[in-house]
N, C-alpha and C positions, 0 to 999 in steps of 0.2 A: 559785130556784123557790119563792118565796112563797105564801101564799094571805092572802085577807081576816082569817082567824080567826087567824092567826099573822103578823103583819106583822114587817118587816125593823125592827131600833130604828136610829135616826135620832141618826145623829153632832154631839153637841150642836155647836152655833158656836163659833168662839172668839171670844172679845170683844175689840171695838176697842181699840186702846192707847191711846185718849182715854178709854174709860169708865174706867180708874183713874185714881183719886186722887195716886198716888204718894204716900201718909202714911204707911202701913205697916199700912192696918186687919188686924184682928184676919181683917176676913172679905172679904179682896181679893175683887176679882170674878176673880183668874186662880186663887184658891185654890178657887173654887166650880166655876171652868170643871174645872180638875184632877179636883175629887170627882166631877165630872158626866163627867167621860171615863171615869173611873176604874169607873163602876157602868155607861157604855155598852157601855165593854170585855168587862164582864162579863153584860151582857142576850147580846151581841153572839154572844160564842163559844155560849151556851147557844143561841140561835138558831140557828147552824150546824150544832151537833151536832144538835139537832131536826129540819133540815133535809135534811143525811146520814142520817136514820134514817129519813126519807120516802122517800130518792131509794132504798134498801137496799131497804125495803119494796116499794118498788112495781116493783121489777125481781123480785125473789123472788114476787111475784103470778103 
């Protein structure tokens, strides 16, 4: 139960197993996909709890 001003965050891709290199960079693109999961996770719940606080509120109305 979204609205425009509060949009759902958007589960990054996981990237092709051709976009690595396989060398071992410092900054792999499955180390980047990780960190980018890792801060969706957490847009994600914070979204939900905001969400549950809409669907509370607007029954207590």
């Amino acid at each position: 139960m979204s609205d425009a001003a509060d949009p759902e965050p958007v589960k990054p891709l996981e990237p092709d197993p051709s976009e690595c290199c396989g060398s071992g960079c410092v900054c792999c693109v499955f180390d980047v996909h990780e960190e980018s999961l890792a801060r969706y996770r957490t847009a994600h719940a914070a979204w939900q709890q905001r969400q549950a606080g809409r669907t509370s509120a607007s029954k207590d109305a």
